[in-house]
N, C-alpha and C positions, 0 to 999 in steps of 0.2 A: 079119438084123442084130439082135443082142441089145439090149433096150429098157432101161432103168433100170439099179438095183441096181450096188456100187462094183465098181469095175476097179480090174487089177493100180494102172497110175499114174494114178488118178483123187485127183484133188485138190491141193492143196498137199504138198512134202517135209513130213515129218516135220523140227523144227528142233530141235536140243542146245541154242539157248538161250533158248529160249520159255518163259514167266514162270512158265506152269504144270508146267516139268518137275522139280519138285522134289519127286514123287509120288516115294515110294519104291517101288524095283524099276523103276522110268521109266531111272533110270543103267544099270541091268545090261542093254537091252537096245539099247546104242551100245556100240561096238565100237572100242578106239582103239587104233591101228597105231604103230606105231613110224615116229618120221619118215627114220632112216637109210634104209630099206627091209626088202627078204630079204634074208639073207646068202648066200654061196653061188653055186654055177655053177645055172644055167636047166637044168630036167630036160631029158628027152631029147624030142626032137622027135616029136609022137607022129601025123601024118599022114603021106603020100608026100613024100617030094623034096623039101625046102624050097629056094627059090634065097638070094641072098648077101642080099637088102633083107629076107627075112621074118627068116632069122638076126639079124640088125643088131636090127629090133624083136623078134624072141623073144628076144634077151638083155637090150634096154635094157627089157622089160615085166617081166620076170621079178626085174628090182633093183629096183621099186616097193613104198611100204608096201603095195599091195594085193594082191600076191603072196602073202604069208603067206597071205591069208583064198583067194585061188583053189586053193595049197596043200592048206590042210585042209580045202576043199571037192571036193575031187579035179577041178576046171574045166579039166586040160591042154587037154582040145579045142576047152573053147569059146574060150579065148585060143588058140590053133594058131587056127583059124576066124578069130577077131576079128582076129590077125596075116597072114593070108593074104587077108582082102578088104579091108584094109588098105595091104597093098604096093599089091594091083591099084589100089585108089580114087585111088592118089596117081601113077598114070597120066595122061598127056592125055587130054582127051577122054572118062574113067570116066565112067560114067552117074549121073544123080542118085540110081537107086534104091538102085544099090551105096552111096553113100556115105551113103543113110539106114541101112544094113543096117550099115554102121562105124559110124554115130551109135549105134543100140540096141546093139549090140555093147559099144562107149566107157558108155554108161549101166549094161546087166546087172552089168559089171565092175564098178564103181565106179569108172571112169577118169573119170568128168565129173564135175564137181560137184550136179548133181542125182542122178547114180548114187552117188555117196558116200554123199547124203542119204537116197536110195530102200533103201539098204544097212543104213542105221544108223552108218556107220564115221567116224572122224574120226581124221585125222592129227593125235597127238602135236606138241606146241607144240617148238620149238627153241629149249630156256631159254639154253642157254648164247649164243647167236644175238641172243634178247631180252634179257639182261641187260646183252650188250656196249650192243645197242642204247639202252635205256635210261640206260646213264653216258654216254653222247653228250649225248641230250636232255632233260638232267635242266632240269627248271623251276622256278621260285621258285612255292611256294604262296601266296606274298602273305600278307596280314595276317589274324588270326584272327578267326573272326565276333566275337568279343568286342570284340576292338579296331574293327571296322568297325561294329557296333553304338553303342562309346562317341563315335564321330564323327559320329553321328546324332545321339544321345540328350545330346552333350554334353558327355559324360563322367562322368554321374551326380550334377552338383553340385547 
């Protein structure tokens, strides 16, 4: 059993909004995906035989913003993998270790949120999404410190 010294996931994620990330060259190495997804049909299926449940998840993994980054990493197998003991996990009765082998699987990807983090990646905001939201719950800023100072202080007389 290896003693000391850091591992692959030893420690806290790496976070995008931690006080000290405004080091230059800190932004170049997060990674931000477009929130639509891939565009596009899912490559070709690259192990034996898939049945109709891995197809179902090999298409809806492959519309994901994190498709792009398995793309240009050339990852078809290890999503094929992640997709095929995936179908099995979601079986009766899967065993716990299959579904910890989906869990690391769901993380390498960046399918989980500490896999995103472990990534560097961050999905693109959905401005147009947030702006509607925002004309919903617009709020009164209330009175200015000036004015809320003069109601202390008296009003300066």
């Amino acid at each position: 059993m290896p003693r000391g010294g850091a591992r692959v996931v030893s420690g806290p994620p790496p976070d995008p909004t931690a006080l000290r990330r405004d080091r230059p060259g800190d932004a170049a190495t997060w990674t931000t995906l477009p929130a639509e997804g891939r565009a596009g049909d899912p490559p070709e299926w690259p192990l034996l035989e898939a049945d109709g449940r891995e197809w179902e998840l090999w298409a809806d993994l492959w519309g994901k913003p994190q498709a792009i980054m398995w793309e240009r990493l050339g990852q078809l197998y290890e999503v094929a993998m992640c997709v095929r003991m995936l179908a099995r996990a979601e079986q009766p009765k899967s065993s716990i270790e299959l579904q910890k082998v989906v869990r690391q699987y769901l993380d390498s990807l960046g399918l989980s949120t500490q896999g995103m983090l472990r990534n560097r990646w961050r999905i693109a905001a959905n401005e147009v999404g947030e702006r509607r939201d925002s004309r919903k719950t617009k709020v009164s800023a209330g009175p200015s410190m000036k004015d809320r100072l003069k109601a202390i202080d008296g009003g300066g007389a």
